[in-house]
C-alpha positions as CSV (number, residue, x, y, z in Angstrom):
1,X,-40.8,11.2,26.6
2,X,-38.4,13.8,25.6
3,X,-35.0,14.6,27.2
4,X,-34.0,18.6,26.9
5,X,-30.0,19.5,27.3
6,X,-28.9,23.1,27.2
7,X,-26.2,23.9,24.8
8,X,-23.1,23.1,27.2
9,X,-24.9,20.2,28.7
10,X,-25.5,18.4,25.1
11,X,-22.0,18.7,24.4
12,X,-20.4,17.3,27.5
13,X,-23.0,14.4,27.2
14,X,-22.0,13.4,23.2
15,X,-18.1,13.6,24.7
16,X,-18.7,11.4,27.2
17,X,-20.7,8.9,24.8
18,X,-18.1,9.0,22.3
19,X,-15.6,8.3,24.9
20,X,-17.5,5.5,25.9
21,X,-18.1,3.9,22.8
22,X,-14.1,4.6,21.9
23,X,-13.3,2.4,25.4
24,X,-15.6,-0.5,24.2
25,X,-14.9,-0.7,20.5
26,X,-11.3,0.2,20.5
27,X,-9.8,-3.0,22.1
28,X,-12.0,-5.1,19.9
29,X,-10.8,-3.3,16.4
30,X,-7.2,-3.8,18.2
31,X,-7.5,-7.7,18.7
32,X,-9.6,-8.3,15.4
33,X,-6.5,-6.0,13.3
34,X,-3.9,-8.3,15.8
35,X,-5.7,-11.4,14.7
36,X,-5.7,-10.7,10.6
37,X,-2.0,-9.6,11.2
38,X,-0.2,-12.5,13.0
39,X,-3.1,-15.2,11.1
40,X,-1.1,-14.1,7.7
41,X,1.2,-16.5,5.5
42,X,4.9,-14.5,4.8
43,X,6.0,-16.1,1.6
44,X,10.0,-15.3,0.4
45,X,10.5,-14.9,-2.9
46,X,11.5,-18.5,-3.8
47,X,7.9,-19.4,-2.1
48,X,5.5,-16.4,-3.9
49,X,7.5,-17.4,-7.0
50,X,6.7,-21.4,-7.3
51,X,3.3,-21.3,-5.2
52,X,1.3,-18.1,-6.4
53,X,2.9,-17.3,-9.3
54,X,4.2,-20.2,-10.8
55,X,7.5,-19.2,-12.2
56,X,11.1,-18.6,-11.6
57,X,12.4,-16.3,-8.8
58,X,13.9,-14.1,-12.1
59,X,10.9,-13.7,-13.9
60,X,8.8,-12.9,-10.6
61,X,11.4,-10.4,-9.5
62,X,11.5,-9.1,-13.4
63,X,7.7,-8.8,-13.6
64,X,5.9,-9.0,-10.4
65,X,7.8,-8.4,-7.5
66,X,9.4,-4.9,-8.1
67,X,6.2,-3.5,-9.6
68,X,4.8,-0.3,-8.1
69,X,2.2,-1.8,-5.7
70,X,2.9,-5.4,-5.3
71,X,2.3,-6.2,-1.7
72,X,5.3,-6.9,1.1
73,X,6.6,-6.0,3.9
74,X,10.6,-5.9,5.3
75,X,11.7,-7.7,8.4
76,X,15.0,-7.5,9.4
77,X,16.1,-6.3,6.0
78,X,14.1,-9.5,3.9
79,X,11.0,-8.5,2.0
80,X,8.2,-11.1,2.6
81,X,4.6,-11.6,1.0
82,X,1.7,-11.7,2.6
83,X,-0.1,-14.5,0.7
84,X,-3.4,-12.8,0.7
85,X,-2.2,-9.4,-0.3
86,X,0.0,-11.5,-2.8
87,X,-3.5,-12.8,-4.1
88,X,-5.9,-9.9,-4.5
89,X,-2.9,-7.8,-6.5
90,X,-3.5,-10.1,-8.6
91,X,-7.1,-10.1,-9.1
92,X,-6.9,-6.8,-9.2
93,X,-4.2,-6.7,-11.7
94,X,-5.3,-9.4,-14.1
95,X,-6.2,-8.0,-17.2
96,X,-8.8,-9.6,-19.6
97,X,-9.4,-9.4,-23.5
């Protein structure tokens, strides 16, 4: 069985299945993206400093923390770690002989 559109009537039909499939995935990706976002540890410094990177609050803010691309995010003027960004910075970071 084959299904013939002309020109206009092909285009109206992808718009409307894209629109579609925006209405049905697009709350999902929203509540998945909500879901990884409030399920995430925030660490202060005193915390990523003795639990992940076992050391003092200098050396992490001396090394670690004010390196470009170390994970955190500001609320209400405080920077605070995600854990698992915290984490895979540094796998991605560690350096091997």
């Amino acid at each position: 069985m084959e299904i013939h559109f002309d020109g206009q009537s092909t285009e109206e039909f992808f718009q409307w299945m894209a629109a579609k499939i925006q209405d049905v995935t697009l709350p999902i990706v929203k509540e998945t993206v909500e879901e990884s976002l409030f399920d995430e540890e925030l660490l202060t410094r005193k915390e990523v400093s003795k639990r992940i990177l076992n050391c003092s609050v200098d050396t992490a803010d001396k090394y670690y923390l004010y390196q470009p691309g170390f994970p955190y995010c500001e609320r209400g003027g405080e920077r605070l770690y995600p854990k698992k960004a915290v984490e895979k910075w540094i796998q991605k970071n560690t350096k091997y002989n």
